[in-house]
N, C-alpha and C positions, 0 to 999 in steps of 0.2 A: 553748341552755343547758339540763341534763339537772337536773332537781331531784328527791331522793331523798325517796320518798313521805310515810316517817317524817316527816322533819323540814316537810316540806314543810305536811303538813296540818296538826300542830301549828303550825306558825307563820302560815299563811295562818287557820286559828282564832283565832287572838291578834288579825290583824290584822281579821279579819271584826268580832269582838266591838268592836276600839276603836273600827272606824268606826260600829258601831249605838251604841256608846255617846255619843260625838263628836255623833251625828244625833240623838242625844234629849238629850244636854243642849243644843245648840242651838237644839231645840223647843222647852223647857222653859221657854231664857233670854230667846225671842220672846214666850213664851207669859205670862210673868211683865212684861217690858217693853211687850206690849198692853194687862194690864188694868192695871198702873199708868198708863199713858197716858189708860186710857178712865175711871179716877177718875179723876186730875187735871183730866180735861176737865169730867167731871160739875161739879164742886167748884169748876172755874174759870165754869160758867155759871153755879154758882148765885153765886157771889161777884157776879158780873157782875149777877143778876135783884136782887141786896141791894143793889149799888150804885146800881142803877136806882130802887130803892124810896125808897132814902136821900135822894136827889137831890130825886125829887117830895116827899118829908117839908121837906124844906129850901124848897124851891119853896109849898106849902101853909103851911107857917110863917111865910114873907116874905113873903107876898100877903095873909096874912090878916091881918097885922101883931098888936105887941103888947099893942094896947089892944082887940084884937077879945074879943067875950063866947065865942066859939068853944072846944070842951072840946080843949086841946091834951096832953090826956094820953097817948093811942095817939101819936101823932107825937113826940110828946118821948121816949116808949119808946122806937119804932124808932131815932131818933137818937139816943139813949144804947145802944143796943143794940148799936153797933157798936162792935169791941172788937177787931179784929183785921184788917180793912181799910184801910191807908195813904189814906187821903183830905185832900183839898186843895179847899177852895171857894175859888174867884179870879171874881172882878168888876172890869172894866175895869182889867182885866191886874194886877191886885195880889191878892194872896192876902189874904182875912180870916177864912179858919177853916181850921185843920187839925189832925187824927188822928190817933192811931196811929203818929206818927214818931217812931222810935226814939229820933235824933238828939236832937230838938227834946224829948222829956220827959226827957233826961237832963241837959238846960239848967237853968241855974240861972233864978230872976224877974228878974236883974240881968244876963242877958245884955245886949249891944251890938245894938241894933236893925236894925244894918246888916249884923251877920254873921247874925241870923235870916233877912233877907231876902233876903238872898245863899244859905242854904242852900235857903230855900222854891224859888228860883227855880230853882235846881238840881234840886229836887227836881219839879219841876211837867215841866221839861223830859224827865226819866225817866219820869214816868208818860206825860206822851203818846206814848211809844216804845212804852211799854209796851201801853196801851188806850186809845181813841179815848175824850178827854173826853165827857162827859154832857154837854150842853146844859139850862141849866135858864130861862127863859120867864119871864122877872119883868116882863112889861107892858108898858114902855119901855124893858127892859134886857134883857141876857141875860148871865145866871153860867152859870161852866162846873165841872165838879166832876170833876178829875183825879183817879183812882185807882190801885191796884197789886194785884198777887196778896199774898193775907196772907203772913206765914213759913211758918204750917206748907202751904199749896200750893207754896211755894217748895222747900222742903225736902222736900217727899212727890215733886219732879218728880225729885230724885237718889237716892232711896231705893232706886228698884231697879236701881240703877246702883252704890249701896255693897252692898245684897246682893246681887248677881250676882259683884263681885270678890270679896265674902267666900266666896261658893262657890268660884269660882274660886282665891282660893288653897289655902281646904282640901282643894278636887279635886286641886290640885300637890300638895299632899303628901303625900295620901294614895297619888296614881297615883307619888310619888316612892319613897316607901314600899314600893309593891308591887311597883312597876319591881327595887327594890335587892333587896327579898326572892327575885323568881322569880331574877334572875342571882348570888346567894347560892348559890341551890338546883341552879341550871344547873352552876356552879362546884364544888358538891358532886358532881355527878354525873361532871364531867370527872375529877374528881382520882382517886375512887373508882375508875374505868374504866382511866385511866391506871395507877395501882397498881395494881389488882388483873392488867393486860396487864406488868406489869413483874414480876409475881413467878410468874405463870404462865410465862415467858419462863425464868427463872431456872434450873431444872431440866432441861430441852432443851436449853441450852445448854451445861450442864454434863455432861450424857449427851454430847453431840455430841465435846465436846474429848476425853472419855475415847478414844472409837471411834478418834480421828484419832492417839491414840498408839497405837493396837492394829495399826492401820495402818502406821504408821511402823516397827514392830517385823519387817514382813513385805519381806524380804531385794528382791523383784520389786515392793513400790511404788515410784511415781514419788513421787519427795520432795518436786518442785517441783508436783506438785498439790495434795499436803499443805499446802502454805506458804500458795498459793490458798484452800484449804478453811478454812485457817485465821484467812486473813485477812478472809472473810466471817463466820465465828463470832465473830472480834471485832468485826467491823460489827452482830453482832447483841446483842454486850454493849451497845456503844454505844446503839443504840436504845433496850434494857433502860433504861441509863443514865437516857438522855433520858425513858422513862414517868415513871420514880421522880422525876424532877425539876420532874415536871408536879404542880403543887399547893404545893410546898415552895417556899422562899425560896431560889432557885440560888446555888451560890456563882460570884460575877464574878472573874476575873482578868483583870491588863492582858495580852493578845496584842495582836502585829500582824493586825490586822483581813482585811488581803491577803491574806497567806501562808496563811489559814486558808481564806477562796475560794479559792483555787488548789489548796491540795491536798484539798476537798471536790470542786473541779471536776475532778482528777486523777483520782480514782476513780468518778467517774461517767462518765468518759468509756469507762473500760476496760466498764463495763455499760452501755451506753446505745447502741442503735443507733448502726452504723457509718456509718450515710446521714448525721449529724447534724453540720455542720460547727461547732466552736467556737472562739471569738474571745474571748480574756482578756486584760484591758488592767488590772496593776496601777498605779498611776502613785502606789501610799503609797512612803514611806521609811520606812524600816525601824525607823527609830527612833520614830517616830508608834504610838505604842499606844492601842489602847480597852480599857477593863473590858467583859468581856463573859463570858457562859457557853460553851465550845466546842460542848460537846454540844448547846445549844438551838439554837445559830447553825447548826450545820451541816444543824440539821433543815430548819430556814427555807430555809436554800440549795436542797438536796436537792426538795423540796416544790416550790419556784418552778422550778427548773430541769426535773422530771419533769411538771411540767405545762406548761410551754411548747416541749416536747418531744411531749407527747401533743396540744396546740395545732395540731403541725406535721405530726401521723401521721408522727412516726417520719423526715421529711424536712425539709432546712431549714437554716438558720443560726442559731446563739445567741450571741448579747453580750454577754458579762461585764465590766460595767467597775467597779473600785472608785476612787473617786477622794478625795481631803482635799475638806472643803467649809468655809464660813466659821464661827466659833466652835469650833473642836477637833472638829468630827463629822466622820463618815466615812459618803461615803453609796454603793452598792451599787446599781446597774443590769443589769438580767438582761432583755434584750430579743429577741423572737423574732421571723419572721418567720412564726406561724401564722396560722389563721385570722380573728383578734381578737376583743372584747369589741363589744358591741352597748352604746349609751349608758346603755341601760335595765338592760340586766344590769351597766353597771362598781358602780351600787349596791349591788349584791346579792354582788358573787361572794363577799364577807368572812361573809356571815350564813351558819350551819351549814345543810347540805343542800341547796346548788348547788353543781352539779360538771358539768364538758366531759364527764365519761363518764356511759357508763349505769351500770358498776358503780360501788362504794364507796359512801362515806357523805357525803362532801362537808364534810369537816371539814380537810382539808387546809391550807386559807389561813384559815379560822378561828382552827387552834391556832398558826399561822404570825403570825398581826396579834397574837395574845395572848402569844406571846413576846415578840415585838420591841415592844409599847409597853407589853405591862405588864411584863416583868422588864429590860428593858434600854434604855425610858423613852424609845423614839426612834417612828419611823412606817414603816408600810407600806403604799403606796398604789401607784395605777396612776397613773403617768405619763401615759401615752397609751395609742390605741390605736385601730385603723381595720380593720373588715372586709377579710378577706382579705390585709389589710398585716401586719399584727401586733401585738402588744403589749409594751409597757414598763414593768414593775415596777421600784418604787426604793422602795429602806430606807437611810433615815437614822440611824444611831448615833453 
């Protein structure tokens, strides 16, 4: 597959930039979910070295009992100092002090003793999932002091998990944005190109019909090559036609879909190497109509048909088959028996600047997919296709 330089570099640019973009926001979004990871973990030891402290504060208070002369000021600090660590003291399996639970201080004083002790034990069950109780050493006993991560370590662990999506969606719509704008601007430049190729067209064409009456006037021309000359100067209004159509809203009419392959295939046959055997199977009825543009349809034909032709160099057989398919469309099979598509290239042949030859531009099945689904709302895709077997293009309308 022969890709045209122009388009080629442009777009392998686009694609070079998105992947170094792709690769450093993906750095970015390691780089941002490592060091919220590495605080989380800071903030989860030290919760951990508080609840340690907490424990021996509790452990030092209940050894030293409450009639000791002991200054229990620093330790009543530390244990009032906790203000954000879910803690639970439990002693021979029942809980007798707890912390920081949500639940439990949104309780009224008249709660039911039994649904407090049913939540605590609930709750004692989460924390040992969560952290390996403290063991506290009371002399003939031993308390154990379940804990939890506060809220805000809780909520600091999704943090860069909500900011990463919020980039992330701003990056969609920003890249949707820029996406919409360059194929705006792409779109401007087709339309631009195609009209100004249709009005350049316009005056040649008109010079040319002049000549072929100056011709006609002369007693020794052959008439019936006039008719010939003339019937390609209308082939060349027609394209004219079709420029001017490129950008503007075409006007659809119902034809018979068939009739109109057939006698597009008519005339390609009389110009198209004689080596080329063709095989046209209409099987619509006549009375089956689509809304469609003639002149854009016939481009799309012309275009698939002249490249599965150059597919074949010029030898081979071509398949046209138009058939009814389910829901009112008509779908259009054009199959060769060339060289074929490579798996790798069936991606690409649609994007501007691949093309089977070394000349042209490689715009071909480009303006070919953009008639048929953008003005006539159906698809053009490759069927198949197998090295040195061939390929099968179908459009659906």
């Amino acid at each position: 597959m022969v890709k045209n330089r122009f388009f080629f570099n442009m777009y392998e640019q686009l694609s070079g930039w998105r992947i170094v973009l792709i690769t450093l926001l993906m750095l970015v979004g390691a780089g941002v979910l490592y060091y919220f990871n590495q605080l989380g973990q800071a903030l989860e030891n030290r919760e951990q070295k508080y609840a340690s402290l907490y424990a021996e504060s509790v452990r030092f208070f209940i050894e030293q009992g409450i009639d000791s002369s002991c200054d229990y000021t620093f330790v009543s600090d530390v244990i009032d100092a906790n203000e954000t660590i879910p803690t639970i003291l439990v002693l021979q399996g029942e809980a007798i002090d707890s912390r920081n639970i949500p639940e439990l201080e949104d309780s009224t004083l008249n709660q039911d003793v039994k649904e407090t002790k049913v939540l605590l034990d609930a709750k004692v069950k989460e924390m040992a999932k969560e952290h390996e109780p403290i063991a506290i050493d009371l002399g003939g006993e031993t308390a154990y002091l379940h804990y939890s991560s506060s809220s805000t370590l809780k909520e600091l662990k999704f943090f860069p998990y909500i900011l990463l999506a919020t980039f992330l969606i701003f990056g969609s719509l920003a890249f949707i944005a820029y996406s919409s704008s360059r194929k705006a601007e792409q779109n401007r430049v087709w339309v631009g190109l195609a009209k100004e190729t249709a009005h350049q067209l316009g005056t040649p064409i008109s010079g040319l019909l002049g000549w072929i009456g100056v011709l006609r006037e002369d007693r020794g021309f052959d008439q019936s090559v006039g008719d010939e000359m003339e019937k390609d100067i209308l082939r060349l209004e027609t394209i004219t036609t079709r420029f001017s159509n490129i950008g503007s809203v075409p006007t659809m009419k119902e034809e018979n879909l068939g009739e109109v392959v057939v006698e597009t295939i008519g005339y390609l046959e009389k110009r198209i190497s004689t080596k080329i055997n063709w095989f046209v199977s209409n099987k619509l009825h006549k009375e089956i109509l689509t809304k469609i543009n003639r002149h854009l349809l016939e481009w799309v034909i012309e275009n698939l048909c002249k490249n599965a032709v150059d597919a074949m160099s010029g030898v081979g057989d071509l398949h046209v088959t138009i058939a009814e398919m389910s829901g009112g469309k008509v779908s259009i099979e054009i199959r060769d028996t060339g060289k074929g598509i490579s798996k790798q290239n069936q991606r690409k042949v649609f994007k501007p600047g691949f093309s089977t030859k070394k000349r042209g531009w490689g715009l071909g099945l480009t303006l070919a997919k953009r008639i048929i689904e953008t003005y006539h709302n159906g698809r053009l895709f490759i069927k198949s296709s197998e090295i040195d077997k061939g390929t099968t293009f179908q459009i659906n309308i």
